[in-house]
N, CA, C, O and CB atoms as a CASP TS submission, in Angstrom:
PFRMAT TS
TARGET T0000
AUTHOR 0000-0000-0000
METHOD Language model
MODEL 1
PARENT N/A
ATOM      1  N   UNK     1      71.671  77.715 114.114  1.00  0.00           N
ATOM      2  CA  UNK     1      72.181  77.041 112.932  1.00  0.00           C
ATOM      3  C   UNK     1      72.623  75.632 113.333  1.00  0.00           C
ATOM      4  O   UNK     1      73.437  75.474 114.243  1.00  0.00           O
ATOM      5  CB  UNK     1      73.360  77.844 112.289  1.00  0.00           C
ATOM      6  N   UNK     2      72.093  74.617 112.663  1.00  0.00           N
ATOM      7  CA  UNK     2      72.487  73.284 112.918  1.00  0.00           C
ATOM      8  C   UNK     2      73.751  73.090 112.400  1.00  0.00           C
ATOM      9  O   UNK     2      74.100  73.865 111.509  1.00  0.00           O
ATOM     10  CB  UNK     2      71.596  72.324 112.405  1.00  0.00           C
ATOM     11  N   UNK     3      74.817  71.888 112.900  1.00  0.00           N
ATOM     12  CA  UNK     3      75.823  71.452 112.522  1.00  0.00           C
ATOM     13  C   UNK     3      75.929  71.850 111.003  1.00  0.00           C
ATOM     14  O   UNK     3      76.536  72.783 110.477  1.00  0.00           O
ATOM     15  CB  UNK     3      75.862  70.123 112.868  1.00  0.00           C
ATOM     16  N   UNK     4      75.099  70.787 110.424  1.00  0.00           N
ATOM     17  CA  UNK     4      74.601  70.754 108.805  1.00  0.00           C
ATOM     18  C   UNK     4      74.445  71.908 108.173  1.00  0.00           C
ATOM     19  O   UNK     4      74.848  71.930 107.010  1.00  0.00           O
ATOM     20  CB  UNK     4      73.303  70.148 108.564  1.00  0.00           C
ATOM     21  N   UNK     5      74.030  72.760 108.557  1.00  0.00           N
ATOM     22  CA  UNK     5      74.228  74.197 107.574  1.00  0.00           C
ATOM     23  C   UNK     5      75.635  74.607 107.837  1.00  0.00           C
ATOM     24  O   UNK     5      76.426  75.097 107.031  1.00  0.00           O
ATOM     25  CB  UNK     5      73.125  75.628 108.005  1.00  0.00           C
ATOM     26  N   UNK     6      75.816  74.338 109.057  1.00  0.00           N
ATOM     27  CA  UNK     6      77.062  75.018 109.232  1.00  0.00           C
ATOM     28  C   UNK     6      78.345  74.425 108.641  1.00  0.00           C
ATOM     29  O   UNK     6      79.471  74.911 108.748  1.00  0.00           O
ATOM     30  CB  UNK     6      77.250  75.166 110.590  1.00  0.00           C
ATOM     31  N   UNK     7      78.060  73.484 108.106  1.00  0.00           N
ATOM     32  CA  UNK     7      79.202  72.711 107.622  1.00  0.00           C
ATOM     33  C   UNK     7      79.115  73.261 105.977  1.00  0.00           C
ATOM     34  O   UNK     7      80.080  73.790 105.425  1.00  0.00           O
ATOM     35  CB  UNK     7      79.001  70.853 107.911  1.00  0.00           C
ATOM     36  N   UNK     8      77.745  73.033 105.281  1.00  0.00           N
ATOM     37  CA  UNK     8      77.552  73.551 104.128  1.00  0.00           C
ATOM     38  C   UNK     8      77.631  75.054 104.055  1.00  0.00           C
ATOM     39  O   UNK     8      77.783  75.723 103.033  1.00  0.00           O
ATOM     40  CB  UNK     8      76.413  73.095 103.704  1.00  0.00           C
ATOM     41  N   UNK     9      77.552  75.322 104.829  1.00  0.00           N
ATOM     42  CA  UNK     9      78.135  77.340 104.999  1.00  0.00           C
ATOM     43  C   UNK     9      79.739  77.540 104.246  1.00  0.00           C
ATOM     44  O   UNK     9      80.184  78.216 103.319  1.00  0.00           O
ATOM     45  CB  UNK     9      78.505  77.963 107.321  1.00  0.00           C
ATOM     46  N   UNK    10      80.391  76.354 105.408  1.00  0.00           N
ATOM     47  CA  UNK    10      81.634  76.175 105.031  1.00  0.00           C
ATOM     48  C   UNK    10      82.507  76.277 103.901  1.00  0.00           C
ATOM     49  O   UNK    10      83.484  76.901 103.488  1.00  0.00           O
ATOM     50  CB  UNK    10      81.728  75.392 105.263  1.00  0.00           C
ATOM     51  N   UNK    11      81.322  74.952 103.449  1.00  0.00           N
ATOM     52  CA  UNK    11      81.698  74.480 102.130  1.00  0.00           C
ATOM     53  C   UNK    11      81.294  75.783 101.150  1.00  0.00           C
ATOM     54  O   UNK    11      82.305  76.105 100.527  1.00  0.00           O
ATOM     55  CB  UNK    11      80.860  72.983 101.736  1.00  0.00           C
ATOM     56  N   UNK    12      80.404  76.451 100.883  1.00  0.00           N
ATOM     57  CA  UNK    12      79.842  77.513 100.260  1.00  0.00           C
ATOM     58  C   UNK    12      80.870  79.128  99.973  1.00  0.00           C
ATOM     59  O   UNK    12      81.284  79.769  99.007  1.00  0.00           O
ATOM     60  CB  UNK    12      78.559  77.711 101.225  1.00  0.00           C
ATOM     61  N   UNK    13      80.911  79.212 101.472  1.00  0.00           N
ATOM     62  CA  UNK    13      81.836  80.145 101.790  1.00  0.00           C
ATOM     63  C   UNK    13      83.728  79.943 100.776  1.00  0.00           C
ATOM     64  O   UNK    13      84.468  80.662 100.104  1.00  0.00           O
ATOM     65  CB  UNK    13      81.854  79.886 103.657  1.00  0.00           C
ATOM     66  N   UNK    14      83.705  78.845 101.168  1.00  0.00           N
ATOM     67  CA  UNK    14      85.307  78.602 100.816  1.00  0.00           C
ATOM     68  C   UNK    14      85.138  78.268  98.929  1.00  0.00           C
ATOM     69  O   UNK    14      86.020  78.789  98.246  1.00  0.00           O
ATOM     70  CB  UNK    14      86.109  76.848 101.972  1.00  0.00           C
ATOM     71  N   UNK    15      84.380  77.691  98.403  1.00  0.00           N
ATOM     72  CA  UNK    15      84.407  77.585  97.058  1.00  0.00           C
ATOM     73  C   UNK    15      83.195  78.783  96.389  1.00  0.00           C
ATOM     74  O   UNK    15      83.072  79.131  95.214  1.00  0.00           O
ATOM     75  CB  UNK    15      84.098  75.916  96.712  1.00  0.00           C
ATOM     76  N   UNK    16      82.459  79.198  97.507  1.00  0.00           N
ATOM     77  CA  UNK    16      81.723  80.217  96.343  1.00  0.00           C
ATOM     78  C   UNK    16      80.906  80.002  95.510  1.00  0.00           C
ATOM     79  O   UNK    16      80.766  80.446  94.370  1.00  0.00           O
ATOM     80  CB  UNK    16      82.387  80.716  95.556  1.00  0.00           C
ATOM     81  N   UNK    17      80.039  78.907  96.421  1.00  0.00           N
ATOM     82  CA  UNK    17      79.058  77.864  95.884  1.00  0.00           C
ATOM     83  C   UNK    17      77.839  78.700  96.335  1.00  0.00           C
ATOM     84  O   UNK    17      77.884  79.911  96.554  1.00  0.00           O
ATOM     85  CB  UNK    17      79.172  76.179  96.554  1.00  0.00           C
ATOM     86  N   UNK    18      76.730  77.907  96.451  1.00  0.00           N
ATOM     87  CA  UNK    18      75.041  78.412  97.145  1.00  0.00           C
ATOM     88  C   UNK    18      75.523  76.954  97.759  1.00  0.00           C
ATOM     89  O   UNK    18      76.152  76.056  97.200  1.00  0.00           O
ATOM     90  CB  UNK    18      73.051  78.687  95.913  1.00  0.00           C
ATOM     91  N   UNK    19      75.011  77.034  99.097  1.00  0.00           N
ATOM     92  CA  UNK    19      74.684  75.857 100.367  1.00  0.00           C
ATOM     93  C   UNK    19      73.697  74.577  99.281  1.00  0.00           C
ATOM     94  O   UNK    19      73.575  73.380  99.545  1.00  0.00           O
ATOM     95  CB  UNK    19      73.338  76.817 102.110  1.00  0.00           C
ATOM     96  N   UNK    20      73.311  75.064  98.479  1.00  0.00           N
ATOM     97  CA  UNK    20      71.998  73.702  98.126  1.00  0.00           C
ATOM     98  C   UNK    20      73.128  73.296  97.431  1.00  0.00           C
ATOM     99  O   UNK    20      73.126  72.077  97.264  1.00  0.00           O
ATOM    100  CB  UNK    20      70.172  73.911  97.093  1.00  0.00           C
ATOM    101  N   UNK    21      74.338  74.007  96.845  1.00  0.00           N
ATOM    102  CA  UNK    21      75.494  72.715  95.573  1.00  0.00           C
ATOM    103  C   UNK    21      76.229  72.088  96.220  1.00  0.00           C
ATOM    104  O   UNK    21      77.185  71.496  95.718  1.00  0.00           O
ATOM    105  CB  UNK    21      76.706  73.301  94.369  1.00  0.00           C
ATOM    106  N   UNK    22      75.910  72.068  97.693  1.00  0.00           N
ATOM    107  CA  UNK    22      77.472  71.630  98.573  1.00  0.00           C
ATOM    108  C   UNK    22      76.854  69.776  98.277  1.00  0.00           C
ATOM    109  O   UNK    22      77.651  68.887  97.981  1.00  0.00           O
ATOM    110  CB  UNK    22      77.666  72.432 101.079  1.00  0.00           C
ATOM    111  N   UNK    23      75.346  69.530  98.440  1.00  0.00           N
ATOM    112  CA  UNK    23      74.960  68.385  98.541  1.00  0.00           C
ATOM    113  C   UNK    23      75.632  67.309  97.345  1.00  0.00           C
ATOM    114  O   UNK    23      74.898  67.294  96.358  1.00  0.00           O
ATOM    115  CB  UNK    23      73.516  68.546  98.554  1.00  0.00           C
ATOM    116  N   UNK    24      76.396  66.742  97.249  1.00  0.00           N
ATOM    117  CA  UNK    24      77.105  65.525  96.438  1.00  0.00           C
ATOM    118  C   UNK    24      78.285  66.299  95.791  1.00  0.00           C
ATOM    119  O   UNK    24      78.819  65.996  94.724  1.00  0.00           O
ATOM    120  CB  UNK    24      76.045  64.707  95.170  1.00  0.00           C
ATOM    121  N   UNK    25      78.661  67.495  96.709  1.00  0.00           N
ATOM    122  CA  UNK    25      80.184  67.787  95.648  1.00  0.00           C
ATOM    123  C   UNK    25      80.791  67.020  96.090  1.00  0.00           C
ATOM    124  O   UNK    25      80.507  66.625  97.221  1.00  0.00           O
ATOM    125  CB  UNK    25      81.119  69.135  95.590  1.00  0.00           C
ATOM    126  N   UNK    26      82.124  66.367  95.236  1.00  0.00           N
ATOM    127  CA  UNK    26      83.077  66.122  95.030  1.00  0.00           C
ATOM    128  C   UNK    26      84.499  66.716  94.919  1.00  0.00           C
ATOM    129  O   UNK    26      84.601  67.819  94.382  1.00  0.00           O
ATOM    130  CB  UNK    26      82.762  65.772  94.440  1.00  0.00           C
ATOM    131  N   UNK    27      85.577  66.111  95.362  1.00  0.00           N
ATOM    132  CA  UNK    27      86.658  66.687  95.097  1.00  0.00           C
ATOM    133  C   UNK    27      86.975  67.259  94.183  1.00  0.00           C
ATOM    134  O   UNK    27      85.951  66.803  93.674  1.00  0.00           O
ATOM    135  CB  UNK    27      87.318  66.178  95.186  1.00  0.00           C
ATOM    136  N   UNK    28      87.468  67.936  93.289  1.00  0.00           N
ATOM    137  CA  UNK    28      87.881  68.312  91.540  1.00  0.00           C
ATOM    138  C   UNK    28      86.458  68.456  90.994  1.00  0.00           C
ATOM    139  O   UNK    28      86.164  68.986  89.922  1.00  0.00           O
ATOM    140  CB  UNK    28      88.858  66.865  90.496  1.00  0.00           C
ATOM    141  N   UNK    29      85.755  68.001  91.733  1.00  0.00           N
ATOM    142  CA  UNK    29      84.087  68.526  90.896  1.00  0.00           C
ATOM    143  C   UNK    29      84.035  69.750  90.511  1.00  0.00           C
ATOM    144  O   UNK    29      83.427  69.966  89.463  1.00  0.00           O
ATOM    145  CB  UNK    29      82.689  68.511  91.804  1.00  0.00           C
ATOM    146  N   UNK    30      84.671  70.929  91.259  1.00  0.00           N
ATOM    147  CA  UNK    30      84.459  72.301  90.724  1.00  0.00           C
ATOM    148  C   UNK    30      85.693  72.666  90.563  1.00  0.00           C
ATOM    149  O   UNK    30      86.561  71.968  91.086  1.00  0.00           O
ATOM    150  CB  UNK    30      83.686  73.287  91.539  1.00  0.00           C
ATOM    151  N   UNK    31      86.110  73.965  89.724  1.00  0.00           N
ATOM    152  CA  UNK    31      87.215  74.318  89.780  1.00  0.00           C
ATOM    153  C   UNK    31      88.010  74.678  91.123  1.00  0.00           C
ATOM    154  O   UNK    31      89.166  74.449  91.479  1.00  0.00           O
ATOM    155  CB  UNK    31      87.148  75.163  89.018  1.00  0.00           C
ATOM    156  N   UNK    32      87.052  75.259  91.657  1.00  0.00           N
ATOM    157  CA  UNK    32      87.830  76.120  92.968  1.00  0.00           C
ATOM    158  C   UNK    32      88.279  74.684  94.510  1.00  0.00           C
ATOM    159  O   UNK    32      88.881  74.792  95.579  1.00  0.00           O
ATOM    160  CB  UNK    32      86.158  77.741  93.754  1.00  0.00           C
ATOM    161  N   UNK    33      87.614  73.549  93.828  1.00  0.00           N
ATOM    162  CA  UNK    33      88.394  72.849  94.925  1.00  0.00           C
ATOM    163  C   UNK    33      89.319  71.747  94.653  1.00  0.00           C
ATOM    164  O   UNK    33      89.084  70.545  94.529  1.00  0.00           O
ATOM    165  CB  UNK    33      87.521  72.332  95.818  1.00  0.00           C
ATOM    166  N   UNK    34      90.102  72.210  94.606  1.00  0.00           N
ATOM    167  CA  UNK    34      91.692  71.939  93.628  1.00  0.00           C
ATOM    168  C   UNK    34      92.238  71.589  94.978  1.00  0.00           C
ATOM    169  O   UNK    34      91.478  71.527  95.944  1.00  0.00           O
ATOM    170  CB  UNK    34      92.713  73.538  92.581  1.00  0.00           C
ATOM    171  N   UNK    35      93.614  71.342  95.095  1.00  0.00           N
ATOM    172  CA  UNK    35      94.370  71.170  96.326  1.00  0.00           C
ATOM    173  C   UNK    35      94.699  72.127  97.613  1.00  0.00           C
ATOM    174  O   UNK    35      94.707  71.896  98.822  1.00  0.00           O
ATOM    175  CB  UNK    35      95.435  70.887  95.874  1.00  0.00           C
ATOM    176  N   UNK    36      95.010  73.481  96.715  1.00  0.00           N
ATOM    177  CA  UNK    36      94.891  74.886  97.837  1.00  0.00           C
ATOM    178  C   UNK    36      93.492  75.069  97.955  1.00  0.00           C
ATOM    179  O   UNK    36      93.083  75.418  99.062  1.00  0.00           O
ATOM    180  CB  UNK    36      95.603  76.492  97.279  1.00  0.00           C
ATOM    181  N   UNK    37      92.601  74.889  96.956  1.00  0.00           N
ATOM    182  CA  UNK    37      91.209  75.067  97.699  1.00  0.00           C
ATOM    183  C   UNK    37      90.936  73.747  99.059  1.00  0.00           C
ATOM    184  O   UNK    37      90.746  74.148 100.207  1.00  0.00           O
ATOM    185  CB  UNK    37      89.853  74.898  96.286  1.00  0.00           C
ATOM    186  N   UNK    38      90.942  73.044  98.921  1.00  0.00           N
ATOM    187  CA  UNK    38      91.047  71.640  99.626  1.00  0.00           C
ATOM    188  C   UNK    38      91.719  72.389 101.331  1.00  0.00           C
ATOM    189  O   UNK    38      91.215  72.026 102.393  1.00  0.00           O
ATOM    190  CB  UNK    38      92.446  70.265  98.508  1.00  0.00           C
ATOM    191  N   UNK    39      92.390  72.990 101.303  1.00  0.00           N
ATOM    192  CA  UNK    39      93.711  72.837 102.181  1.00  0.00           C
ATOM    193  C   UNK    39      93.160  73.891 102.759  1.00  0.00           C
ATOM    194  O   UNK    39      93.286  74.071 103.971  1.00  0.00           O
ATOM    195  CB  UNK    39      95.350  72.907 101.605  1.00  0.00           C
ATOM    196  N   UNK    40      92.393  74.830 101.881  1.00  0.00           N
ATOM    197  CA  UNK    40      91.469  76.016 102.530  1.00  0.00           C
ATOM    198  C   UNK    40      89.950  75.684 103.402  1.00  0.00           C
ATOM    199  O   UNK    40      89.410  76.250 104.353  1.00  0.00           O
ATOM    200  CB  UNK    40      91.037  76.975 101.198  1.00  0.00           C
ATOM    201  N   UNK    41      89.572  74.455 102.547  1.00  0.00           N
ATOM    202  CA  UNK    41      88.427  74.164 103.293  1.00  0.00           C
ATOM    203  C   UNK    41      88.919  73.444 104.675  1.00  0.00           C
ATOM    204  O   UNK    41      88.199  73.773 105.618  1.00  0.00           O
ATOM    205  CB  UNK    41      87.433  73.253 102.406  1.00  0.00           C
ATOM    206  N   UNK    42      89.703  72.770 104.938  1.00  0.00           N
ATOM    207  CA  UNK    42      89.793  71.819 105.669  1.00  0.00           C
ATOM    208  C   UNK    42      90.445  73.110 107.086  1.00  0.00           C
ATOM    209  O   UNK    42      90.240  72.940 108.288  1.00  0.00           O
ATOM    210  CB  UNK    42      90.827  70.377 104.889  1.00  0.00           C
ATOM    211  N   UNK    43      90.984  73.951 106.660  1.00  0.00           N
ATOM    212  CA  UNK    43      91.415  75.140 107.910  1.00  0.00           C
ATOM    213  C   UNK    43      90.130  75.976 107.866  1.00  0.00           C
ATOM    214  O   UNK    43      90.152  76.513 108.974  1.00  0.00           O
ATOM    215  CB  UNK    43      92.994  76.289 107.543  1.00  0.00           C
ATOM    216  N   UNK    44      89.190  76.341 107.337  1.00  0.00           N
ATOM    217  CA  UNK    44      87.669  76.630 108.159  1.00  0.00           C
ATOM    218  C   UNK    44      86.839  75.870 108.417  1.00  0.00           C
ATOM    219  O   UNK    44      85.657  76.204 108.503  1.00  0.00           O
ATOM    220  CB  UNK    44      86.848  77.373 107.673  1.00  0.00           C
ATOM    221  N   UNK    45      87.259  74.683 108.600  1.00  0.00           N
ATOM    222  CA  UNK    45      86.531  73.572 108.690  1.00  0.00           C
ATOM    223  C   UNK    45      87.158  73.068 110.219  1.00  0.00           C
ATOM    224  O   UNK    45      86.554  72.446 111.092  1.00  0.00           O
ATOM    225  CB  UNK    45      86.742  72.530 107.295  1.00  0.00           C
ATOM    226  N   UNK    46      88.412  73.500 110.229  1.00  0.00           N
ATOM    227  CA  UNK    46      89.081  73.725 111.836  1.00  0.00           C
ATOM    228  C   UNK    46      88.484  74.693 112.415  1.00  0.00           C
ATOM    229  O   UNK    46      87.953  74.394 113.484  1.00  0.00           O
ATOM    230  CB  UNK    46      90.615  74.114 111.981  1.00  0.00           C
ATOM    231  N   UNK    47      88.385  75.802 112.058  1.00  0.00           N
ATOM    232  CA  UNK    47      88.244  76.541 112.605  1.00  0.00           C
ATOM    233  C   UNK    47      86.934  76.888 113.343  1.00  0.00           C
ATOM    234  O   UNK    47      86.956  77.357 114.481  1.00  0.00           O
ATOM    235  CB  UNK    47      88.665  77.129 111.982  1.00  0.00           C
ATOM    236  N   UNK    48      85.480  76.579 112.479  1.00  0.00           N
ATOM    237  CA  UNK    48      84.217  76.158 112.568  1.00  0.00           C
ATOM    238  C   UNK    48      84.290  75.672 113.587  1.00  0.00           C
ATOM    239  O   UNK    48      84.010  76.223 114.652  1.00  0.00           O
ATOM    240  CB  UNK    48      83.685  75.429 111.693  1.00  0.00           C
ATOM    241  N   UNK    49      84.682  74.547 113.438  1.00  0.00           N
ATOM    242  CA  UNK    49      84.702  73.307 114.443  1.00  0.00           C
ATOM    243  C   UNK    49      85.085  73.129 115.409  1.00  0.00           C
ATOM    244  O   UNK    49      84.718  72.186 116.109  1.00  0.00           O
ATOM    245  CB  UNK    49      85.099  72.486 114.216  1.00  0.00           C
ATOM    246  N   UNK    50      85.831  73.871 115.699  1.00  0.00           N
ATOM    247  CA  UNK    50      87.018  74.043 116.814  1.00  0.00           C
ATOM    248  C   UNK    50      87.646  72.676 116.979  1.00  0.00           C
ATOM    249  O   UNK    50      87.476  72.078 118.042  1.00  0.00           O
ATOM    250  CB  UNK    50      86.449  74.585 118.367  1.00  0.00           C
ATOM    251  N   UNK    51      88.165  72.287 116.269  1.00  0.00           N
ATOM    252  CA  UNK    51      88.620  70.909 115.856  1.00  0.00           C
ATOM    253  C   UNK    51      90.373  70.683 115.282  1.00  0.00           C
ATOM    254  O   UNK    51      90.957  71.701 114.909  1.00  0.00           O
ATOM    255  CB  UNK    51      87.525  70.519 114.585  1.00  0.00           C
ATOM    256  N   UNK    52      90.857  69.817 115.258  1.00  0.00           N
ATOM    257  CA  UNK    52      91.983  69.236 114.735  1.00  0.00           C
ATOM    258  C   UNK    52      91.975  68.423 113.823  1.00  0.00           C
ATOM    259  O   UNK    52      91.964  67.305 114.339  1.00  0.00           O
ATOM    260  CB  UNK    52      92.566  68.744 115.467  1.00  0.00           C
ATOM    261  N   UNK    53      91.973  68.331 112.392  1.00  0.00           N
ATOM    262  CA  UNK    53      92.457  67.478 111.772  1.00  0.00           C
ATOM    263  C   UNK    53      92.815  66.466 111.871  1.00  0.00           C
ATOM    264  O   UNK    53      92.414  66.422 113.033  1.00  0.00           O
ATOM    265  CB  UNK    53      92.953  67.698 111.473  1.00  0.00           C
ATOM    266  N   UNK    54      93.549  64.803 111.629  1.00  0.00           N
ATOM    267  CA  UNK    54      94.448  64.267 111.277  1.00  0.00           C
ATOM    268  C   UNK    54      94.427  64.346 110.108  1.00  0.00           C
ATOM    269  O   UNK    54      93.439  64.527 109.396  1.00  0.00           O
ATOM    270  CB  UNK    54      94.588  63.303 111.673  1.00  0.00           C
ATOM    271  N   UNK    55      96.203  64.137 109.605  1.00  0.00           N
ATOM    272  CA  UNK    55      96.422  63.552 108.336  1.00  0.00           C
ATOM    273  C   UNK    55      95.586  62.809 107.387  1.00  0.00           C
ATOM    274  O   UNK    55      95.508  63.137 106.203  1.00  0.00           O
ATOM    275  CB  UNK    55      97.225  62.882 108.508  1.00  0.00           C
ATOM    276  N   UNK    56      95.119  62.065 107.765  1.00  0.00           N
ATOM    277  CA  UNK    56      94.556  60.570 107.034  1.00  0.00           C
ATOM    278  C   UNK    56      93.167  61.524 106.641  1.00  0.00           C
ATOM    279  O   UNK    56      92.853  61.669 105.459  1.00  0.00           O
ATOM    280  CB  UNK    56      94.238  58.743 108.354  1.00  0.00           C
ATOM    281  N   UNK    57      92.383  62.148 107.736  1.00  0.00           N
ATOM    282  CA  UNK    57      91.659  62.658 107.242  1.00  0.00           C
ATOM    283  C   UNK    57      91.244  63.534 106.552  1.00  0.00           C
ATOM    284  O   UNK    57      90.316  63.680 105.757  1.00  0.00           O
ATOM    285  CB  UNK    57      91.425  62.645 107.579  1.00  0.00           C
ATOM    286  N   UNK    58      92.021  64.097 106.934  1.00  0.00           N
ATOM    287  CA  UNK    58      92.214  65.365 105.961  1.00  0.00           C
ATOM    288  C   UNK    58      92.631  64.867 104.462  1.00  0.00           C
ATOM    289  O   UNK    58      92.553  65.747 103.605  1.00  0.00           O
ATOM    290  CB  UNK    58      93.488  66.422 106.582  1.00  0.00           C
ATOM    291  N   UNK    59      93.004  63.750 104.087  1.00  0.00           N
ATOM    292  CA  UNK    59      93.247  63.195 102.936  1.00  0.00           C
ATOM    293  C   UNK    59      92.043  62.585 102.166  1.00  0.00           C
ATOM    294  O   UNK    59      91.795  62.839 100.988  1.00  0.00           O
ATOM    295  CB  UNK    59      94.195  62.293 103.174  1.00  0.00           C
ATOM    296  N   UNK    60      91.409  61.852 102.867  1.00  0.00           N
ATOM    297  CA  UNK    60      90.087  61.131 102.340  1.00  0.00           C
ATOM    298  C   UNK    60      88.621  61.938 102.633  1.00  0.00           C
ATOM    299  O   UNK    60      87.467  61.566 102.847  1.00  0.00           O
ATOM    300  CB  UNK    60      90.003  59.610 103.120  1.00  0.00           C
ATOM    301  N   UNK    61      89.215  63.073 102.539  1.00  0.00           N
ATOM    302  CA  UNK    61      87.679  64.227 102.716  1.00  0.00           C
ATOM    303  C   UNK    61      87.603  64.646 101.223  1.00  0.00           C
ATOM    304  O   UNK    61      87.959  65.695 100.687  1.00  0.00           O
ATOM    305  CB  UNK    61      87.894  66.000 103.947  1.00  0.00           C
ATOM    306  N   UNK    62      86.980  63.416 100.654  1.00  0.00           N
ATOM    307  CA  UNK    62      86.432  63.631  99.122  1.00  0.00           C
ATOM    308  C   UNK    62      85.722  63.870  99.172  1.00  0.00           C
ATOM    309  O   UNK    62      85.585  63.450  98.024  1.00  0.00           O
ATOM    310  CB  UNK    62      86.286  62.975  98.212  1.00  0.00           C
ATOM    311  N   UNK    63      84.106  64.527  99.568  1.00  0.00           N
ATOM    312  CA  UNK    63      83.127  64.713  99.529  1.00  0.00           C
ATOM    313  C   UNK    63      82.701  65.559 100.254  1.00  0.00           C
ATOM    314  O   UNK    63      83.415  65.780 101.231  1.00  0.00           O
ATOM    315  CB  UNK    63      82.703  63.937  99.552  1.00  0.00           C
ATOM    316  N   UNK    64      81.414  66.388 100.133  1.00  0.00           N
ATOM    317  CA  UNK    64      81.056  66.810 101.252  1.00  0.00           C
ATOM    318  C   UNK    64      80.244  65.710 102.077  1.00  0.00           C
ATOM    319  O   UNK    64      80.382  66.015 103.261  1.00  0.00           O
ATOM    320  CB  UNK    64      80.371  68.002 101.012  1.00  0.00           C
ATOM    321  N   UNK    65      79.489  64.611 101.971  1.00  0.00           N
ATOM    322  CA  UNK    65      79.282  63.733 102.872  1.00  0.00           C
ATOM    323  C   UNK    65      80.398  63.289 103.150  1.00  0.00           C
ATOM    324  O   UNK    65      80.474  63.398 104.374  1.00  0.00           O
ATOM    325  CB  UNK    65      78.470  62.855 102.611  1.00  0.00           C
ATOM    326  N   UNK    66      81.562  62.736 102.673  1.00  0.00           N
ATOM    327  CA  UNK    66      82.840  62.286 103.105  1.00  0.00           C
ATOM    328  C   UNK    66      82.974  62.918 104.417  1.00  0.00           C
ATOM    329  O   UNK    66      82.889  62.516 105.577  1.00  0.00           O
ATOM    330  CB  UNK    66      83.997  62.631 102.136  1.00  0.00           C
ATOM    331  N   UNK    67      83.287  64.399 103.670  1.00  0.00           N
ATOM    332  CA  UNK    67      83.463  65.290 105.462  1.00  0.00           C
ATOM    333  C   UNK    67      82.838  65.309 106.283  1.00  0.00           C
ATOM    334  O   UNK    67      83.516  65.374 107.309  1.00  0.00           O
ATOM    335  CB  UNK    67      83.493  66.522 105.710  1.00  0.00           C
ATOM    336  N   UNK    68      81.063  65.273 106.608  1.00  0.00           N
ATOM    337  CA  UNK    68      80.086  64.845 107.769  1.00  0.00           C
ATOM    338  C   UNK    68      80.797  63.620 107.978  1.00  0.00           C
ATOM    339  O   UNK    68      81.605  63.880 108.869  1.00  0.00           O
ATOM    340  CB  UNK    68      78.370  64.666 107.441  1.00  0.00           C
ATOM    341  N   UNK    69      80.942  62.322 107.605  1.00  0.00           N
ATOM    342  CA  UNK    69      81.481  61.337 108.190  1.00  0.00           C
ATOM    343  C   UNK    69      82.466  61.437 108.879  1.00  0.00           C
ATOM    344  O   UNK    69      82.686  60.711 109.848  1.00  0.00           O
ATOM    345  CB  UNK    69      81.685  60.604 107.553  1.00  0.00           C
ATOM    346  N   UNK    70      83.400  62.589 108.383  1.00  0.00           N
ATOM    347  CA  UNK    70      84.821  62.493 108.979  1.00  0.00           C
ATOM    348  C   UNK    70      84.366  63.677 110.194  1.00  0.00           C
ATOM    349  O   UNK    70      84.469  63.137 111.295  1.00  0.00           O
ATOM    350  CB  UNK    70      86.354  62.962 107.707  1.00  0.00           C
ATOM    351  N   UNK    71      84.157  64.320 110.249  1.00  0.00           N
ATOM    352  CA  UNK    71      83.421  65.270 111.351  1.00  0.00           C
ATOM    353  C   UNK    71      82.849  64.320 112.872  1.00  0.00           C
ATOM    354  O   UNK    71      83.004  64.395 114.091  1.00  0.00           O
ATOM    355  CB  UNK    71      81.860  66.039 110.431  1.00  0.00           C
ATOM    356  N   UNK    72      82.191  63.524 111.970  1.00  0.00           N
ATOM    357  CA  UNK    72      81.175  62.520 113.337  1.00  0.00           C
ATOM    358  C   UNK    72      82.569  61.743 114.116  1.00  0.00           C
ATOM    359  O   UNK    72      82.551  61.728 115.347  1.00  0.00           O
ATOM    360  CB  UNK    72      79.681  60.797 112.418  1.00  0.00           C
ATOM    361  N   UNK    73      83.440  61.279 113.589  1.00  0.00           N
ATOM    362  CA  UNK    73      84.569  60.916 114.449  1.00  0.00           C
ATOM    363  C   UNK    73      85.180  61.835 115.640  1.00  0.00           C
ATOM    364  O   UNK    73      85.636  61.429 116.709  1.00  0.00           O
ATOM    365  CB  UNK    73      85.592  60.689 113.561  1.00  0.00           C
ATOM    366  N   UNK    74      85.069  63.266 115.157  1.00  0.00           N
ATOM    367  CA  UNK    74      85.498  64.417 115.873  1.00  0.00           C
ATOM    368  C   UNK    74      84.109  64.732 117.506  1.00  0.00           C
ATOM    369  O   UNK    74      84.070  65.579 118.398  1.00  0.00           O
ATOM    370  CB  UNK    74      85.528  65.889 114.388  1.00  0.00           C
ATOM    371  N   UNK    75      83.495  63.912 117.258  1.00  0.00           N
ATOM    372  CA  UNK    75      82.449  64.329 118.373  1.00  0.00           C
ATOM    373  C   UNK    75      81.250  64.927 117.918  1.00  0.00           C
ATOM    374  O   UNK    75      80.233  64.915 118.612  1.00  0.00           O
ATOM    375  CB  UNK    75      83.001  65.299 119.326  1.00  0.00           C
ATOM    376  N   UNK    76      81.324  65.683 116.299  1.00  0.00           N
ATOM    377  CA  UNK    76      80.355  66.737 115.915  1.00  0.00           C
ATOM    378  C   UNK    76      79.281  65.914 115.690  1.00  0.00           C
ATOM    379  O   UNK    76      79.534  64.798 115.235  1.00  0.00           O
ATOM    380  CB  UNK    76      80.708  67.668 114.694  1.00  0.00           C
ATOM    381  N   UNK    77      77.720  66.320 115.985  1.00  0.00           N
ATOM    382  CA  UNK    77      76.608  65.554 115.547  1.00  0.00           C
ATOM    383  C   UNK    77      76.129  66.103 114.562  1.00  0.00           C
ATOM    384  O   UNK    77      76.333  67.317 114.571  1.00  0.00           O
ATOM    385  CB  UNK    77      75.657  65.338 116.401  1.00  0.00           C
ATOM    386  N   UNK    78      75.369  65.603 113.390  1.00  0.00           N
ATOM    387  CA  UNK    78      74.497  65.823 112.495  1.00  0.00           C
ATOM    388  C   UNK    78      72.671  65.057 112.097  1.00  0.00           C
ATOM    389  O   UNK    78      72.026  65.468 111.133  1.00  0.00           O
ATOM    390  CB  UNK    78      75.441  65.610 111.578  1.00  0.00           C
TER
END
């Protein structure tokens, strides 16, 4: 499994999407990613990753491309 699915797994898994809707979601785009949804993705998105957060980022992860961008800072390739 490449990075890229695995990130859209993520995203899928935690809102209860299909992997092909993760492409141009948005924050508040669906119901289920509200702020506790948000706060849910971003801790299997640690966890995936084996990764740490910052603040800042974890704030401006509006997107799911948002988050590949914010990922590639972390070392992860796509």
């Amino acid at each position: 499994m490449t990075n890229l699915e695995k990130l859209a797994k993520v995203f899928a898994d935690t809102f209860g999407i299909s992997e092909a809707e993760t492409k141009g979601l948005q924050y508040q785009g669906i119901e289920a990613w509200d702020s506790v949804g948000h706060m849910t993705l971003v801790a299997a998105i640690e966890d995936d990753f084996d990764i740490q957060l910052d603040t800042d980022d974890i704030i401006d992860m509006s997107s799911f491309e948002k988050a590949l961008e914010i990922l590639v800072k972390y070392g992860i390739q796509f």
